[in-house]
C-alpha positions in Angstrom: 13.2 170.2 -47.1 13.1 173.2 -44.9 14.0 177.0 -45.1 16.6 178.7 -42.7 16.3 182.4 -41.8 19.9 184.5 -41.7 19.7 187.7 -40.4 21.5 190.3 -41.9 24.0 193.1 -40.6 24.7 196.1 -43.0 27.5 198.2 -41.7 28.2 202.0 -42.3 30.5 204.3 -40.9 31.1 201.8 -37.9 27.4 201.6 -37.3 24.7 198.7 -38.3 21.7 200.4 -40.5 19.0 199.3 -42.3 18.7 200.9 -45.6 15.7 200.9 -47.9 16.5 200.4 -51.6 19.9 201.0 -50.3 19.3 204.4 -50.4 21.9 206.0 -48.1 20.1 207.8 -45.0 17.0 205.6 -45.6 15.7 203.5 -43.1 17.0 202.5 -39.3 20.1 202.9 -37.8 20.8 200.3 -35.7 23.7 201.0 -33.7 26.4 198.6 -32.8 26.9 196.1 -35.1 29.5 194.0 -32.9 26.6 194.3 -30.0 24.1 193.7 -32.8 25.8 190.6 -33.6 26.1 189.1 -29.6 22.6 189.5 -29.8 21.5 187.4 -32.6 23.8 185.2 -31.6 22.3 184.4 -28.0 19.3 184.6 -29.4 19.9 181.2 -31.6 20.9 182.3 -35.1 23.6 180.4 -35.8 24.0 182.4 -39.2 24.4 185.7 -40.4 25.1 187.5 -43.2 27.2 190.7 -43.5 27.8 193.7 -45.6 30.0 196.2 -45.9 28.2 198.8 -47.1 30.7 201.2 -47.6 33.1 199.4 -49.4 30.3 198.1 -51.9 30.2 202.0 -52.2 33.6 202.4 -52.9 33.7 205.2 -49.6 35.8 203.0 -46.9 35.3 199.7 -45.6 34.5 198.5 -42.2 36.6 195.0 -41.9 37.8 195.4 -38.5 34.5 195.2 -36.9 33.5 192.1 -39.6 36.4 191.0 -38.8 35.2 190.9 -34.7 32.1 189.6 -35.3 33.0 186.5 -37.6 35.6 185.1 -35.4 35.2 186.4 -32.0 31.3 185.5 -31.8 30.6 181.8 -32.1 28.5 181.7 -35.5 28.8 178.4 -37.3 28.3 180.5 -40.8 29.4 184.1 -41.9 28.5 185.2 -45.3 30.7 188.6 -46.3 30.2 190.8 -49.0 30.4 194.5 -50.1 33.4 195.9 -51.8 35.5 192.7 -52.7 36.9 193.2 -56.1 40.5 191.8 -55.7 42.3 188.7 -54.8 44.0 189.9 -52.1 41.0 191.8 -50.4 39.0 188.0 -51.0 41.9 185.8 -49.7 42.0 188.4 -46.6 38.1 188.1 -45.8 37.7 184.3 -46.9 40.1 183.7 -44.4 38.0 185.1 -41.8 34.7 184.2 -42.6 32.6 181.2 -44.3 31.8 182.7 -47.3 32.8 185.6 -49.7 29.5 187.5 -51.5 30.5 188.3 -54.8 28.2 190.6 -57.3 29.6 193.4 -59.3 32.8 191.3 -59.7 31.7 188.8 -62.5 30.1 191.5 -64.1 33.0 193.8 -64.4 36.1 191.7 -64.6 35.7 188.6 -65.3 39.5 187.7 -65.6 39.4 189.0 -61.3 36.7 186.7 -60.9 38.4 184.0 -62.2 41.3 184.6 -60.4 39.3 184.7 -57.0 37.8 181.5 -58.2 40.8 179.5 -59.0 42.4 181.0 -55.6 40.1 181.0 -52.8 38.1 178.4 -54.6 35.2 177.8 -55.6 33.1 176.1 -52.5 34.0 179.8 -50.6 31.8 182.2 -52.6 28.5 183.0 -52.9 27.0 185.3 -56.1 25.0 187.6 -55.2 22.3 188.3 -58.0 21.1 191.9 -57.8 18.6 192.9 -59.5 15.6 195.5 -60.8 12.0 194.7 -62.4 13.5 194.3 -65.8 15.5 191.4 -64.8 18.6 193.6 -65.0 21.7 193.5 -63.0 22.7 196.2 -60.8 26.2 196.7 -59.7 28.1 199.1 -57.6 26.5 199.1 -54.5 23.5 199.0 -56.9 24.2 202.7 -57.9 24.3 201.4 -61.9 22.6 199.2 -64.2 24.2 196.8 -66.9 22.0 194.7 -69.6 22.7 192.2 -68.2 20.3 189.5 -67.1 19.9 187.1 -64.3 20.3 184.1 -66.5 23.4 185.1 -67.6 25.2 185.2 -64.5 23.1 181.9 -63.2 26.1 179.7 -65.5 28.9 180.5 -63.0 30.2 176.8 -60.9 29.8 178.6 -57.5 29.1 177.1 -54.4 25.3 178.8 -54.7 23.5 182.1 -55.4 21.7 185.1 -53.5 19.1 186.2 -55.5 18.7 190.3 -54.1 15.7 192.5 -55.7 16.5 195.5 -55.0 13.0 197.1 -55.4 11.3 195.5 -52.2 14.9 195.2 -50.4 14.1 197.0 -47.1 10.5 197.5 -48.1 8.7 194.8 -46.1 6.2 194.5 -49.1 6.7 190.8 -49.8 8.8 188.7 -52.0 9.4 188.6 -55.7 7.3 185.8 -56.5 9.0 185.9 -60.5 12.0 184.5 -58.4 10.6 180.7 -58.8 11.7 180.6 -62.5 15.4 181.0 -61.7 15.5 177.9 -58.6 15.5 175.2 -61.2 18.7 176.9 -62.9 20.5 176.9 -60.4 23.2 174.6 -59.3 24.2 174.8 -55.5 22.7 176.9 -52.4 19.7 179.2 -53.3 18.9 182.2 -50.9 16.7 184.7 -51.3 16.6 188.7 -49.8 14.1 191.3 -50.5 11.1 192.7 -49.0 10.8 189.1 -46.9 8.1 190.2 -43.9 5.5 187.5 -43.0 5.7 183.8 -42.3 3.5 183.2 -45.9 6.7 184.8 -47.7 8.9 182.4 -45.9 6.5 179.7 -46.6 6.4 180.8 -50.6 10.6 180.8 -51.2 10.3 177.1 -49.0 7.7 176.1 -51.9 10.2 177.8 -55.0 12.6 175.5 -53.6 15.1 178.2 -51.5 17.5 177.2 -48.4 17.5 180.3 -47.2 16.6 183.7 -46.7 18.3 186.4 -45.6 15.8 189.0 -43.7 16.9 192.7 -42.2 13.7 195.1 -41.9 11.7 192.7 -40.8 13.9 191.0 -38.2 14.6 194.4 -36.8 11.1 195.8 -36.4 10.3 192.3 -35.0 7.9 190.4 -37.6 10.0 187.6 -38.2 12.3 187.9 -35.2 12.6 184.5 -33.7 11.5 182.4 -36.5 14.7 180.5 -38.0 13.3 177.7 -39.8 10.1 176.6 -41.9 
């Protein structure tokens, strides 16, 4: 079994940064995320994942320009999240990419979920699990906390599960090796994003039994930029 790397794009205001916590005015900013995009692209990553900062913000969206990149680039896999907390706004983007990213949903409205679920179906979205020291699940653009723990949400019949801690997330400080104990729960696709930066991290979420793992800060400052597989 190996481990595939997906780069990450985080959009804001029209522009590809790189937050740190997700702290808004934190970290890089990138530039342009359709140019971004081209570039990973040539450069072999047949994957990426995307996020719509702003909309997981509730402070605008940027869907034309994810729009651009999942269907005018050539990627064999888009992963989309940030922001999508209806039917209709998940029918529009499942439409135009491989997979919807779902987090605060589930959490909030359950009866939206299911509607999403019984609707754009199940084999379309991916949960995204994020989550503080405590084991708690942060929502909103991880702005708020709920009691709320990581085994709760891992019961869901999804076609697999991001697990996102928040404290390293930008950080470059190494994985959260506490991860392992939620693999053997899960049912479907495991990925992992948070504080990924060497090729021992890599080598550690390929031994907990992850598929993938989704890197930013690192593939930017060019530590793991290249590597795709393990």
């Amino acid at each position: 079994m190996s481990l595939e790397v997906i780069p990450s794009i985080d959009i804001s205001e029209g522009k590809a940064v790189k937050r740190i916590k997700g702290q808004r005015g934190s970290g890089l900013i990138l530039g342009d995320p359709l140019r971004i995009a081209e570039q990973i692209y040539s450069e072999g990553y047949k994957k990426v994942h995307l996020v719509d900062l702003d909309a997981a913000e509730g402070v605008g969206n940027n869907e034309e320009i994810i729009k651009m990149i999942c269907k005018e680039i050539g990627f064999d896999h888009t992963q989309v999240g940030g922001g999508i907390r209806s039917l209709d706004k998940a029918q529009k983007i499942a439409n135009e990419c491989s997979f919807i990213v779902l987090s605060t949903l589930p959490v909030m409205n359950r009866e939206a979920f299911e509607k999403i679920w019984s609707e754009v179906g199940k084999d379309k979205i991916l949960l995204s699990i994020d989550y503080n020291e405590r084991g708690d699940v942060l929502i909103k653009g991880w702005k708020e906390r709920r009691e709320i723990k990581v085994e709760e949400i891992l019961s869901f019949d999804v076609y697999g599960f991001i697990f996102t801690y928040v404290p390293k997330e930008g950080t470059k400080s190494g994985i959260d090796e506490s991860v392992k104990k939620y693999v053997n729960i899960v049912k479907g696709v495991k990925e992992y994003a948070g504080g990924v930066s060497t090729i021992e991290d890599l080598m550690k979420l390929k031994v907990f039994g992850f598929d993938y793992a989704i890197i930013g800060m690192s593939f930017y400052n060019g530590s793991l930029r290249g590597v795709k597989v393990v």
